[in-house]
DRENDO-1510 file (C-alpha; in Angstrom, 1 decimal, always signed):
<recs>
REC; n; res; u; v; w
REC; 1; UNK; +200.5; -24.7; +59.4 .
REC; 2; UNK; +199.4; -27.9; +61.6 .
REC; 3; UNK; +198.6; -26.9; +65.3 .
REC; 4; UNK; +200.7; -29.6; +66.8 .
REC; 5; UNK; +199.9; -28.2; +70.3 .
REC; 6; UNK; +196.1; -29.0; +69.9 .
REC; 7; UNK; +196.0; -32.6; +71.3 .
REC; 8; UNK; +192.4; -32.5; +70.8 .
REC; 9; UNK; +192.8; -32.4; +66.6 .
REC; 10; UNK; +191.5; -35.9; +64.8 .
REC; 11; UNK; +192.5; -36.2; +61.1 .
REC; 12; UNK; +192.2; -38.9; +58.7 .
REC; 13; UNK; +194.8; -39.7; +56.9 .
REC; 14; UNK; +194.7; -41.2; +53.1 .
REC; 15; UNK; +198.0; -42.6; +51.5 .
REC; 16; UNK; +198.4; -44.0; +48.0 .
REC; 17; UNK; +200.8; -46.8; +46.0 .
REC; 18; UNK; +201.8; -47.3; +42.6 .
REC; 19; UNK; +204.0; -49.8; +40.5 .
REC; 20; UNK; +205.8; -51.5; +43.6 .
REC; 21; UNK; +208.8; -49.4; +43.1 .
REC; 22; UNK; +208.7; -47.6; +46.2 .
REC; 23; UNK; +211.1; -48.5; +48.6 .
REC; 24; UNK; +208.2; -49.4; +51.1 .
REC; 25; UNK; +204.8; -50.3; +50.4 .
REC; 26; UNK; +202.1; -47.8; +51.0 .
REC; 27; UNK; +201.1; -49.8; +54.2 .
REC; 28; UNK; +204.2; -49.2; +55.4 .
REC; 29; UNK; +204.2; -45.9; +54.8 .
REC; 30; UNK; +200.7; -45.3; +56.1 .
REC; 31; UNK; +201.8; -46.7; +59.3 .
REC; 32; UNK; +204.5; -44.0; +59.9 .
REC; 33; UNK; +202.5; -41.6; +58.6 .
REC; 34; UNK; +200.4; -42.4; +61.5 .
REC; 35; UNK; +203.6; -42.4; +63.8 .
REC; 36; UNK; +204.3; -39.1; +62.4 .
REC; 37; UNK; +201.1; -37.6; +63.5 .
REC; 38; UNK; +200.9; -39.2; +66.7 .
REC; 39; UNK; +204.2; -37.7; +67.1 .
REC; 40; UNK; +202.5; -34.5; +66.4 .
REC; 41; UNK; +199.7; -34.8; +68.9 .
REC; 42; UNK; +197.4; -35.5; +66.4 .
REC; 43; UNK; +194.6; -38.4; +66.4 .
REC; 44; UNK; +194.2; -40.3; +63.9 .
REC; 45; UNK; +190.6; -41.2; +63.7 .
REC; 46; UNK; +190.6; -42.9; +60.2 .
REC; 47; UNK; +193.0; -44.5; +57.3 .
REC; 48; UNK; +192.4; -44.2; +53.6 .
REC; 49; UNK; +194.3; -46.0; +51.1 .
REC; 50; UNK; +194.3; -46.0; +47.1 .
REC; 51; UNK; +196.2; -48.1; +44.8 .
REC; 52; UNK; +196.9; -45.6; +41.4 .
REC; 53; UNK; +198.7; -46.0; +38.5 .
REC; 54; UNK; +198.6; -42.3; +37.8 .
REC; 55; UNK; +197.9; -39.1; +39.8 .
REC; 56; UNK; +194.5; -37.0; +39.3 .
REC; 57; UNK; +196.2; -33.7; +38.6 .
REC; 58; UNK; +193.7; -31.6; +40.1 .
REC; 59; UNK; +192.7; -33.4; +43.4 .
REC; 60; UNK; +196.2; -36.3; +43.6 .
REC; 61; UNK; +193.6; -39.0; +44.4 .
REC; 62; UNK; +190.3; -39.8; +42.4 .
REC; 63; UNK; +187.1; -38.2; +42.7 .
REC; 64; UNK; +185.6; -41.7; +43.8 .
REC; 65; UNK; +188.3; -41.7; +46.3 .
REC; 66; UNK; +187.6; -38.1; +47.2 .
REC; 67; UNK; +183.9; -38.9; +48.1 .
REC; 68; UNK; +185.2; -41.7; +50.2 .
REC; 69; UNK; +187.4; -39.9; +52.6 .
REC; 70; UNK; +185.1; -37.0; +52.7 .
REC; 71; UNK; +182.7; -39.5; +54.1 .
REC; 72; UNK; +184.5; -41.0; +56.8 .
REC; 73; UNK; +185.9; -37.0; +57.8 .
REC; 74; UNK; +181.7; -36.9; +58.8 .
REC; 75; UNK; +181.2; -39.7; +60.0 .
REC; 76; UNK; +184.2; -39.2; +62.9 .
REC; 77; UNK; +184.0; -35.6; +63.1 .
REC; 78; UNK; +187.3; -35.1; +61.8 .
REC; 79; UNK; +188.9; -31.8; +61.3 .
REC; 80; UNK; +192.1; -32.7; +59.3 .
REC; 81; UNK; +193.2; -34.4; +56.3 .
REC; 82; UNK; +197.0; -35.8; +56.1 .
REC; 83; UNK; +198.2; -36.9; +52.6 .
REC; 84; UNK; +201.1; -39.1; +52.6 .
REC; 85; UNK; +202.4; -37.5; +49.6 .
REC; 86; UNK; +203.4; -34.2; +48.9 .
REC; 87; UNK; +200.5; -32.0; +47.3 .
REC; 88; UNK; +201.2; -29.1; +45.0 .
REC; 89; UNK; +199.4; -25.9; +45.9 .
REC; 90; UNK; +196.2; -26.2; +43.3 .
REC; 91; UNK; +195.6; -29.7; +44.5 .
REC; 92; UNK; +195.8; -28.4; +47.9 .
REC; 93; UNK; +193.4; -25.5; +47.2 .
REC; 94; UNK; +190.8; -28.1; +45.7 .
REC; 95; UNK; +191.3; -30.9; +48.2 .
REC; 96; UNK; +190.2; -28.0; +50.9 .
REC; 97; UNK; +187.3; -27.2; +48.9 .
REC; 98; UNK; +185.8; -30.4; +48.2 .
REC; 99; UNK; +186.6; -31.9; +51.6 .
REC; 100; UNK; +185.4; -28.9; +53.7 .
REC; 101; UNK; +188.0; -29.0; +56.1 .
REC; 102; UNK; +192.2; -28.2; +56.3 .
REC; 103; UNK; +194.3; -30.2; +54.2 .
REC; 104; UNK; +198.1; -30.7; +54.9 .
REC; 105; UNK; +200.6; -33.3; +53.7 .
REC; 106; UNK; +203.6; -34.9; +54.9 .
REC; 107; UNK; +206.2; -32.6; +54.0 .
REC; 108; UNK; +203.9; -29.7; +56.2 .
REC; 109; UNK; +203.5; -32.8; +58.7 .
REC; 110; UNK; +207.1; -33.4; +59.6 .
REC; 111; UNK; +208.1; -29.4; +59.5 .
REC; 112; UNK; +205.6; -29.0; +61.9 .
REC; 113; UNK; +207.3; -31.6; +64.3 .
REC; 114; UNK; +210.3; -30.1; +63.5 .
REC; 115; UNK; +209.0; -26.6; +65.5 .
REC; 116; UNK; +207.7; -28.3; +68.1 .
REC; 117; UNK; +211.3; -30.0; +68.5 .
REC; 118; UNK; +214.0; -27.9; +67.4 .
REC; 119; UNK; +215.5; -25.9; +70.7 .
REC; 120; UNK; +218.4; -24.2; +69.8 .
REC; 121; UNK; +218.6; -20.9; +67.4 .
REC; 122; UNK; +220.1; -22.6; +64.5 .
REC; 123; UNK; +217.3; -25.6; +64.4 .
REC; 124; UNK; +214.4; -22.5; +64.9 .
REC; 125; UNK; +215.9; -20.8; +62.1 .
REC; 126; UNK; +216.5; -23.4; +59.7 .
REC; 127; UNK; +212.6; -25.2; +60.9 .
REC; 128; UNK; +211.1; -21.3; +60.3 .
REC; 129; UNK; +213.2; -21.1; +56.3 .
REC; 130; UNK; +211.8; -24.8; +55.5 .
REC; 131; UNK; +208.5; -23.8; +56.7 .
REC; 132; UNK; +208.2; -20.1; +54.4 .
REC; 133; UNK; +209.8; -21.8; +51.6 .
REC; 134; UNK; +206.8; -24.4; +51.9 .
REC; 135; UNK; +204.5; -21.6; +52.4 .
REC; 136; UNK; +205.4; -19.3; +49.4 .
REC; 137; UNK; +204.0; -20.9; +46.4 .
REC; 138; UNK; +200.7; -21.9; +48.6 .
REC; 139; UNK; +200.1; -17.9; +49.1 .
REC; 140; UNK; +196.5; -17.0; +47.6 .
REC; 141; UNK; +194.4; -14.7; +47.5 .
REC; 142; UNK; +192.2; -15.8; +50.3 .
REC; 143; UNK; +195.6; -16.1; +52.8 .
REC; 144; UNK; +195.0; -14.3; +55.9 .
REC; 145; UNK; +197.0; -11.2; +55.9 .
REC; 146; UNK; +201.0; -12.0; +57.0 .
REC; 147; UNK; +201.3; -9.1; +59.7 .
REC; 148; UNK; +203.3; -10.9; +62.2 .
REC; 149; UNK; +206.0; -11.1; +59.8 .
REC; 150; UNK; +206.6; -7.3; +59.3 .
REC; 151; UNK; +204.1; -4.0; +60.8 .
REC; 152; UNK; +200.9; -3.1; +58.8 .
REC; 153; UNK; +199.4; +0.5; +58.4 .
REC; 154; UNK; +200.1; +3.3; +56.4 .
REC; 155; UNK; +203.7; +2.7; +53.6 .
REC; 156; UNK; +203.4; -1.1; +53.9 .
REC; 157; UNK; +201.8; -1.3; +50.2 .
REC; 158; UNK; +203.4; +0.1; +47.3 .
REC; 159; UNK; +201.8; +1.8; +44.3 .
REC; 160; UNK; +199.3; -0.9; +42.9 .
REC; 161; UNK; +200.2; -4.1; +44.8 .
REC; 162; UNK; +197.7; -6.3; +45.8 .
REC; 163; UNK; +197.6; -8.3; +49.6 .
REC; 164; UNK; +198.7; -10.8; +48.0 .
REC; 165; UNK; +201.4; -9.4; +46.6 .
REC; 166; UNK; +202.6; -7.4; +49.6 .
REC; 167; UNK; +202.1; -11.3; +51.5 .
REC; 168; UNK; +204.5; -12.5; +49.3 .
REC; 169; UNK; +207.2; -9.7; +49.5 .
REC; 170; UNK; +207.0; -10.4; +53.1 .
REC; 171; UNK; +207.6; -13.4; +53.3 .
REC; 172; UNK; +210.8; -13.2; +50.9 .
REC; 173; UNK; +212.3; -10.3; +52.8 .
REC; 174; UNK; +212.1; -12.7; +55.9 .
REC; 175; UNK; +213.6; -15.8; +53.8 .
REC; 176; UNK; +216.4; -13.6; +53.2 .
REC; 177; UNK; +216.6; -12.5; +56.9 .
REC; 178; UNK; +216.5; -16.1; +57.9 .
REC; 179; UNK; +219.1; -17.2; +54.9 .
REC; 180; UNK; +221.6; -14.3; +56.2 .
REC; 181; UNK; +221.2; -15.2; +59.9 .
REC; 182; UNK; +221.3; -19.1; +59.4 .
REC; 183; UNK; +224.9; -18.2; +57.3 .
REC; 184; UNK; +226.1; -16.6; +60.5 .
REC; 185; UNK; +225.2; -19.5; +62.1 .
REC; 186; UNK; +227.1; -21.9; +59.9 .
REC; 187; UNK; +230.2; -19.5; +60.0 .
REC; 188; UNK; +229.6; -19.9; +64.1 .
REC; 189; UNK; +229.5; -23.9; +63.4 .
REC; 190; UNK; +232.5; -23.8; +61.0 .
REC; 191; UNK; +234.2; -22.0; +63.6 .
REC; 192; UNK; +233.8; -24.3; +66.0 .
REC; 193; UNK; +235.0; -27.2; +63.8 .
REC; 194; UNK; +237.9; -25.4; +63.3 .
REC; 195; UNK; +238.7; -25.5; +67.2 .
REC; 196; UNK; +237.6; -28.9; +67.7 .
REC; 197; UNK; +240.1; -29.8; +64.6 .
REC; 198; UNK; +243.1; -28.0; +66.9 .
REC; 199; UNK; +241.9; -31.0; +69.1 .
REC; 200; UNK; +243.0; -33.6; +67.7 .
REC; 201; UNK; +240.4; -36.5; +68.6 .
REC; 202; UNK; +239.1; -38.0; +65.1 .
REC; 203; UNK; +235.1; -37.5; +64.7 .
REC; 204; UNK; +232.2; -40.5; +65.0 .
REC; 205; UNK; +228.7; -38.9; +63.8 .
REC; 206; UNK; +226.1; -41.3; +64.8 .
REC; 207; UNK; +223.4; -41.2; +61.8 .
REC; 208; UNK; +220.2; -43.6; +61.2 .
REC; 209; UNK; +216.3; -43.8; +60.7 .
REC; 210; UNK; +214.4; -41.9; +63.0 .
REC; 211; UNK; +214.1; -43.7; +66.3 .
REC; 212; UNK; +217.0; -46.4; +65.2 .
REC; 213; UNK; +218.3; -45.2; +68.5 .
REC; 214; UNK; +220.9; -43.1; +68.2 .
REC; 215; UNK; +220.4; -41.0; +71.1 .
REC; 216; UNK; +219.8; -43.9; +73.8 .
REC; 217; UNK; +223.4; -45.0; +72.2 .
REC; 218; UNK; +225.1; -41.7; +72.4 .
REC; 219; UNK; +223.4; -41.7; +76.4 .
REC; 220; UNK; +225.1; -45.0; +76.4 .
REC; 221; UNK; +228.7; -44.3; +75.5 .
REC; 222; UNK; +229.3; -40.3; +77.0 .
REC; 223; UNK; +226.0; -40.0; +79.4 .
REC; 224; UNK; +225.6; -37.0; +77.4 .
REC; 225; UNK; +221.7; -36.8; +78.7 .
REC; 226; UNK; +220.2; -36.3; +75.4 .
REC; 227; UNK; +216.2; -36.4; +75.0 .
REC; 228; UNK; +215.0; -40.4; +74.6 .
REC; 229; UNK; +211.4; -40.8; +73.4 .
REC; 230; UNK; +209.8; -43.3; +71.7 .
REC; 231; UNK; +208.4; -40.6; +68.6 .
REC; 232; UNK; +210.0; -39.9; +65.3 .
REC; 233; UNK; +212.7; -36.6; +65.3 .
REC; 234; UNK; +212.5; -36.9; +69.6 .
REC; 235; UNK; +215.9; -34.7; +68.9 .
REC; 236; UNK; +216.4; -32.3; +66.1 .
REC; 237; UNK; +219.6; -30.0; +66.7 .
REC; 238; UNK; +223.3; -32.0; +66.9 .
REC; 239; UNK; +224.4; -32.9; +70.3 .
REC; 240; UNK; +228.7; -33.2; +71.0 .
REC; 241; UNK; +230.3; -35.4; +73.9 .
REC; 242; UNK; +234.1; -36.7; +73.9 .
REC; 243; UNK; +233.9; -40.4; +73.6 .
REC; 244; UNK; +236.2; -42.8; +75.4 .
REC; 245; UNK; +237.8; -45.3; +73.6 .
REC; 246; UNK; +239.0; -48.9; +75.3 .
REC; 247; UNK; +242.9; -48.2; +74.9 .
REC; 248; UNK; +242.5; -44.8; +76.6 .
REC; 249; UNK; +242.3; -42.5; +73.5 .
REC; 250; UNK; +239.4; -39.9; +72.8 .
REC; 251; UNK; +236.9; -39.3; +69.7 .
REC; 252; UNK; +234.3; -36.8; +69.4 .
REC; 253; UNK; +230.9; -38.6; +69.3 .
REC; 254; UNK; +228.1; -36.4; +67.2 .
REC; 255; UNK; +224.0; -37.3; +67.2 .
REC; 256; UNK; +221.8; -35.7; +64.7 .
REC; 257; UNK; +218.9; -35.6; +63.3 .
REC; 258; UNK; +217.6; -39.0; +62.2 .
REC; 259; UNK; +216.3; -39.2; +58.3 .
REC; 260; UNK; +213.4; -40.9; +56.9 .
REC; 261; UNK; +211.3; -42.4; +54.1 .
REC; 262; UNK; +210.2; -39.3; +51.9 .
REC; 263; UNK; +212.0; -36.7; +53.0 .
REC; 264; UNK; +210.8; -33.2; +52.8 .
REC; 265; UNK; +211.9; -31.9; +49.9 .
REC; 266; UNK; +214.8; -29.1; +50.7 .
REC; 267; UNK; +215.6; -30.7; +54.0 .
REC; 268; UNK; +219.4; -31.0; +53.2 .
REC; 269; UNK; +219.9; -27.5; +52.2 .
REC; 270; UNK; +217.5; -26.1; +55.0 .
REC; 271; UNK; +219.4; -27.8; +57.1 .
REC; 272; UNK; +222.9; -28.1; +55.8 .
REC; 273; UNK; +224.6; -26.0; +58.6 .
REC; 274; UNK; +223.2; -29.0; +61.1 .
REC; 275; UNK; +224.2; -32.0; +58.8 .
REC; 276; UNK; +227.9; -30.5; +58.1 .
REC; 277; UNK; +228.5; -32.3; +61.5 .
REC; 278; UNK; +227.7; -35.9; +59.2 .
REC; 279; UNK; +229.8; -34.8; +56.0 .
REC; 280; UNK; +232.9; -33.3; +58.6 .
REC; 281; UNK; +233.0; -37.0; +60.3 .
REC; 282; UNK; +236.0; -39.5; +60.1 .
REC; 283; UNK; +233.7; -42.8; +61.2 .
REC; 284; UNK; +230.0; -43.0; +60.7 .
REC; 285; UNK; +227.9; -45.2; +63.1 .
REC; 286; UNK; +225.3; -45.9; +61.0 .
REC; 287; UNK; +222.2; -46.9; +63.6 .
REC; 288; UNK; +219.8; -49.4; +62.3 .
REC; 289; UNK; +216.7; -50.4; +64.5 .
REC; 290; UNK; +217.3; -54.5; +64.2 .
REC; 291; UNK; +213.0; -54.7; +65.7 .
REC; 292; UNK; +211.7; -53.4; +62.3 .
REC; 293; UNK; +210.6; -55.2; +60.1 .
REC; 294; UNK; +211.7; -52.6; +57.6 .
REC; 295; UNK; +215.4; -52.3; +58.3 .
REC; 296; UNK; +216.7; -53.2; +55.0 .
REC; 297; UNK; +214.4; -50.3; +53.2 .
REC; 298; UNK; +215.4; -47.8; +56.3 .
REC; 299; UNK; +218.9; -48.4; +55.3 .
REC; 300; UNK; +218.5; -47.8; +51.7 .
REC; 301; UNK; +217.2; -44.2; +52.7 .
REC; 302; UNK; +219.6; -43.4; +54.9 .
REC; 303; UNK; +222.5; -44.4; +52.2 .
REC; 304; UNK; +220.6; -42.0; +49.4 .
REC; 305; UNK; +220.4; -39.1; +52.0 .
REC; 306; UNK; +224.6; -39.9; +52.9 .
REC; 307; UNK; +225.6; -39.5; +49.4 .
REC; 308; UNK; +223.3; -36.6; +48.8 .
REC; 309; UNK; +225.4; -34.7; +51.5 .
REC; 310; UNK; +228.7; -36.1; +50.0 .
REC; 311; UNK; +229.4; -38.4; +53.0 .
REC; 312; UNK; +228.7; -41.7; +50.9 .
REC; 313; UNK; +232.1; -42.5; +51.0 .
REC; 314; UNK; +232.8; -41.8; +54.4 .
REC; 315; UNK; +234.0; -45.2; +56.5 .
REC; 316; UNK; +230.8; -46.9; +58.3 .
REC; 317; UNK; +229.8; -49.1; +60.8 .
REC; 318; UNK; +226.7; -50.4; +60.4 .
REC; 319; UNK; +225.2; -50.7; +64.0 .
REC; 320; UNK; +222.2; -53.1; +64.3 .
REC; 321; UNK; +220.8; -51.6; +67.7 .
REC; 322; UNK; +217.8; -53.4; +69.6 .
REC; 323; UNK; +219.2; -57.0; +69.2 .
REC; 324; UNK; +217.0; -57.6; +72.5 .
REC; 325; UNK; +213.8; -57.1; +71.0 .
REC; 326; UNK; +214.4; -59.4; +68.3 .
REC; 327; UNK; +215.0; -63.3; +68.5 .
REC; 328; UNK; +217.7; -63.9; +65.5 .
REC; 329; UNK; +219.2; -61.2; +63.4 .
REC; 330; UNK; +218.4; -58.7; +61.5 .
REC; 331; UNK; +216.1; -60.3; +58.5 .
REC; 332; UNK; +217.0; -59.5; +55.0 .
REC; 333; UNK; +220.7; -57.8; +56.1 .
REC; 334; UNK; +223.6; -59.9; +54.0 .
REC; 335; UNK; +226.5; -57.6; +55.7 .
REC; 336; UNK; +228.9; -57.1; +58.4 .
REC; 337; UNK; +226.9; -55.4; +61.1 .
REC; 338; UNK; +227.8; -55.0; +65.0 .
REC; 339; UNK; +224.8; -55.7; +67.1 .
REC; 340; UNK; +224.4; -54.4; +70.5 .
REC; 341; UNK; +221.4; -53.3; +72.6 .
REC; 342; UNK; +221.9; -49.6; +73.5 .
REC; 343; UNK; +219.9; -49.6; +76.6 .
REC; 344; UNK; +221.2; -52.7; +78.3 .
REC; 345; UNK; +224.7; -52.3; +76.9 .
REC; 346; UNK; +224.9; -55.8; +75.3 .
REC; 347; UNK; +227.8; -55.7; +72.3 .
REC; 348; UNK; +228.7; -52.3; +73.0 .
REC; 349; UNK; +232.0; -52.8; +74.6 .
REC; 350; UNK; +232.8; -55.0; +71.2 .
REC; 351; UNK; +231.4; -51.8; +69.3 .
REC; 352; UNK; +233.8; -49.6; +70.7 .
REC; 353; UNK; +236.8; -51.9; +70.3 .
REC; 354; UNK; +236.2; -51.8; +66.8 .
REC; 355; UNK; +235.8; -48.5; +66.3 .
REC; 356; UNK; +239.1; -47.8; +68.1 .
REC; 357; UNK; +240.3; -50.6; +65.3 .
REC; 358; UNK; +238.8; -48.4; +62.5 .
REC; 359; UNK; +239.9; -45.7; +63.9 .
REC; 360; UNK; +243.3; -46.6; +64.0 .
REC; 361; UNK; +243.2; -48.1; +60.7 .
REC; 362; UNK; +243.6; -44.3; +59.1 .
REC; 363; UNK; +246.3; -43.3; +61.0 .
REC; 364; UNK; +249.5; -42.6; +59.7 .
REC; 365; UNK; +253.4; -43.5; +60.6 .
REC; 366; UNK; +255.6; -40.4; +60.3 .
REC; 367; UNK; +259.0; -39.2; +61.3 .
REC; 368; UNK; +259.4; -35.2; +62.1 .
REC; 369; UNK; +262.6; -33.6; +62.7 .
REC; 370; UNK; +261.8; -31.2; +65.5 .
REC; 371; UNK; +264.1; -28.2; +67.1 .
REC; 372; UNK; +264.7; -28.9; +70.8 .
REC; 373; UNK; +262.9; -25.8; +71.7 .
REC; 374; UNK; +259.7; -27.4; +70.5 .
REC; 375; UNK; +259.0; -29.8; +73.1 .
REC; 376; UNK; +255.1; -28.5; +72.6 .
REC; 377; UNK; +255.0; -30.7; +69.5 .
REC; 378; UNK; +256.8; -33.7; +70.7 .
REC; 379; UNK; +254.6; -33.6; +74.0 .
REC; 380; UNK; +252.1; -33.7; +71.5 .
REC; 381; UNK; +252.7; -36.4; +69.3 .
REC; 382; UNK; +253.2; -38.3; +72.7 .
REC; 383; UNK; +249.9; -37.5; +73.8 .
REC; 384; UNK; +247.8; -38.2; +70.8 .
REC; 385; UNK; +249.6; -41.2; +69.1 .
REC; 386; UNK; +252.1; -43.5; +69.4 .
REC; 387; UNK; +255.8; -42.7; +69.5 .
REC; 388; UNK; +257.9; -45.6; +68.5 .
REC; 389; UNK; +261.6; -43.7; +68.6 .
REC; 390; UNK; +263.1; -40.9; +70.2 .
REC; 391; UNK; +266.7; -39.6; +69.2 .
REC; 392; UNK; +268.4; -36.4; +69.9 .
REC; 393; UNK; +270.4; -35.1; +67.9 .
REC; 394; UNK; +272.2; -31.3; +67.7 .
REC; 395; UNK; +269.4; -29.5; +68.9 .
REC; 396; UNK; +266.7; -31.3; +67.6 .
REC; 397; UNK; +264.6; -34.2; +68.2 .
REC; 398; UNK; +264.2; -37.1; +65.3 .
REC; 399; UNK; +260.9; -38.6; +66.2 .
REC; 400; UNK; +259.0; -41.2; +65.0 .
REC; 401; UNK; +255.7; -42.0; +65.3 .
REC; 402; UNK; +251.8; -43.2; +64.6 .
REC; 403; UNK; +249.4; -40.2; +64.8 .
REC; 404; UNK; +246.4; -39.4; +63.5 .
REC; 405; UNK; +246.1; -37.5; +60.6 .
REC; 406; UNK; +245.1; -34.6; +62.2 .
REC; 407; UNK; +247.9; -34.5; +64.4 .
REC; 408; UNK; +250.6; -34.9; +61.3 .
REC; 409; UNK; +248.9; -32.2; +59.7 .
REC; 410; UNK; +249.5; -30.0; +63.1 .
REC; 411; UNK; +252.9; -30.8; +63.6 .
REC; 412; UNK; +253.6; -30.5; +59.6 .
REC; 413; UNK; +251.7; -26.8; +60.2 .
REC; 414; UNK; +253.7; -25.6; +62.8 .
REC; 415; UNK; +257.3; -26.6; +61.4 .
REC; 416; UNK; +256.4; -24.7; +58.1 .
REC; 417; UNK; +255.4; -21.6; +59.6 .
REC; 418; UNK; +258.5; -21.9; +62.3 .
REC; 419; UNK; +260.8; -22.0; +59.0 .
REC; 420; UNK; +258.8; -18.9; +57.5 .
</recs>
C-alpha cells in the first residue's frame, strides 16, 4: 500500500480517455487525480495522458506509452506511478516490471486517504476490509511474508501449503474478523437509530462531492466543530448534531463521507454501516460546489451512488454552496437549487426555512383517542407537533393534531400495546 505519511514521495501520474462517454473528460479527471495525491502527501512531479480506443490487456496503456512515462519517471527521479484507472493484478505485476518502480492506482490511491483519515473504530475497520479485499487477488509469489496479520514459527503452515498460500489464508481469516466486528458495529449503529427514532426530530443527511462543502455547512448550522480542509475525504466517519429549525422545532443534521468520480469499486458495501445514516434520512441536502466548473457531472455521480444505496428516492434539496466564489449561477444547472455561501452564511437562513417547509410537508394530521392517565402522549404530541383541538371526554382525551410521522407512529405504538 501507498505511504501517504512520506511527504518526500514524487510520482507521475498517467490517466487515459476513450469514446467521450465518460462523465468527465480525462483532463478532468487527471486533475483530481492530482488532488487526490496531493491529498495524500504525494508530489506529483509529472502528468501522462493517452487517448485509447481499447485497453492493452497486459500493461492497460500501450507499449509506446509505456516507454514514455518510464522516461519522464528518470528524468525526475520519481519513485511512484498513479494510474487513474483501476489495474487488474497482471497488469499491475507487468507495469512494475517494465517501469522499475511501485505502481498503484486510484482505487489503492483513495483507500490509502481513507487510513490516513478515518478516526473512529468503524471507519478503521471498514478502511482495513476495503484495503485486504484490494490486496487479495494482488498476493504473489514474490509478496513479502503477511506476519503482522497473524504469529509465524512452528504450526503456522499446514501440510504442503506454499507462502503464498498461507498469505492468502491469512488474510481471509482477518477479512472475516474484520466482516464480524464491522457487523457488531452496524448492530451498535442500528441501535442507536433506534434511540434517536424514540426522538422524534425527522433526519437531514448532508451528502455531495468531495469538498462540495458539506462540513463548513454542518459547522455552519449546529457549530458542530467538524474537520474543514481544503483536500478531498478531509472527513471520513458520520458526524450527528440537532439542528434548529426557524419555527423552534428540531432535526437531526448528519455529514458523511463525500463521493466521487470513479469510485472504488466495493466502497458501498465496505462501508455500508457508515452510509445507512444517508439511506435512514427523511431530507437529503444535497451539497454541490457552485465554483467548479464540473458541477453538473459531480451531480450526476452523486445521483448514481444515491440510488445504488436505495436513497434515490429520498426528498432532496439541491444546495449550490460557494455562490461567493462564483459571479452568476451555477453553469449548466436547469433546476431548482438554493444557493447560499456556507462560510459567510449568505442564503442559509432561506435554506433552513425551506427545509422546515419540506419538512413539514410530510407530516401528517391525526386524531388519537387517549385515556386520561396518558398525559405522557398528549404532552407529547404537544411538544413535537401541532395540536389543533383538545376535548375531554369520560376519561379520555380526543386530540387532534399535526405530527410528524414518527410521532403518530409513537403514539399509535403505545395505545396498542396499552390495549394488549
Amino acid at each position: 500500500m501507498l505511504n501517504v505519511e512520506q511527504p518526500a514521495e514524487r510520482a507521475v501520474l498517467i490517466a487515459t480517455e476513450g469514446d467521450g462517454r465518460a462523465l468527465i473528460t480525462g483532463a478532468e479527471s487527471l486533475a483530481e487525480l492530482e488532488r487526490l495525491s496531493t491529498t495524500a502527501s504525494v508530489t506529483v512531479a509529472g502528468k501522462v495522458m493517452q487517448s485509447i480506443r481499447r485497453i492493452t490487456p497486459a500493461t492497460y496503456i500501450g507499449s509506446g506509452k509505456v516507454e514514455e512515462v518510464k522516461r519522464l519517471i528518470e528524468s525526475t527521479q520519481s519513485t511512484t506511478a498513479i494510474f487513474d484507472d483501476e489495474l487488474s493484478p497482471a497488469q499491475q505485476r507487468n507495469l512494475e516490471t517494465a517501469l522499475g518502480v511501485k505502481v498503484i492506482d486510484r482505487t489503492q490511491l483513495i483507500l490509502a486517504i481513507f487510513a490516513q483519515r478515518a478516526r473512529s473504530q468503524a471507519g478503521k475497520l471498514q478502511v482495513e476490509h476495503a484495503q485486504l479485499e484490494y490486496l487479495l487477488p494482488r498476493l504473489t509469489k514474490q509478496w513479502a511474508h503477511l506476519s503482522r496479520l497473524g504469529g509465524g514459527g512452528v504450526g503456522t503452515r499446514g501440510p504442503g501449503e506454499t507462502q503464498l498460500e498461507v498469505d492468502r489464508r491469512r488474510v481471509r481469516e482477518r477479512l472475516a474478523t474484520l466482516r464480524r466486528r464491522i457487523d457488531e458495529v452496524s448492530r451498535t449503529r442500528g441501535l442507536h437509530r433506534d434511540n434517536r427514532a424514540q426522538v422524534p426530530y425527522p433526519i437531514v443527511a448532508l451528502v455531495g462531492y468531495t469538498n462540495a462543502g458539506k462540513s463548513t455547512l454542518m459547522n455552519h448550522l449546529t457549530h458542530a466543530g467538524v474537520l474543514v480542509e481544503d483536500k478531498l475525504f478531509a472527513t471520513l466517519d458520520p458526524t450527528v448534531r440537532r439542528l434548529t429549525l426557524p419555527g423552534g422545532g428540531h432535526a437531526l443534521l448528519v455529514d458523511t463521507v463525500g463521493f466521487i468520480h470513479k469510485l472504488p469499486h466495493g466502497f458501498v458495501d465496505a462501508f455500508k454501516s457508515t452510509l445507512e445514516e444517508v439511506r435512514t434520512a427523511d431530507l437529503l441536502l444535497h451539497v454541490v460546489d457552485a465554483s467548479s466548473a464540473h458541477a453538473g457531472e459531480q451531480i450526476t455521480v452523486v445521483e448514481r451512488v444515491l440510488a445504488e444505496l436505495g436513497a434515490g428516492e429520498t426528498p432532496t434539496l439541491l444546495v449550490t454552496n460557494k455562490i461567493d466564489c462564483v459571479a452568476d449561477g451555477v453553469a449548466g444547472l436547469r433546476r431548482i437549487t438554493w444557493p447560499i455561501s456556507a462560510r459567510s452564511g449568505q442564503g442559509v437562513p432561506a435554506l433552513l426555512e425551506e427545509i422546515e417547509r419540506t419538512i413539514g410537508q410530510s407530516q401528517e394530521r391525526v386524531h388519537f383517542s387517549i385515556p386520561a392517565a396518558r398525559g405522557d402522549l398528549v404532552a407529547r404530541l404537544h411538544a413535537r407537533g401541532r395540536v389543533l383541538q383538545t376535548e375531554y371526554l369520560d376519561g379520555r382525551v380526543e386530540v387532534t393534531a399535526v405530527v410528524p410521522p414518527k410521532v403518530a407512529g409513537q403514539v399509535r405504538k403505545a395505545l396498542r400495546d396499552a390495549a394488549v
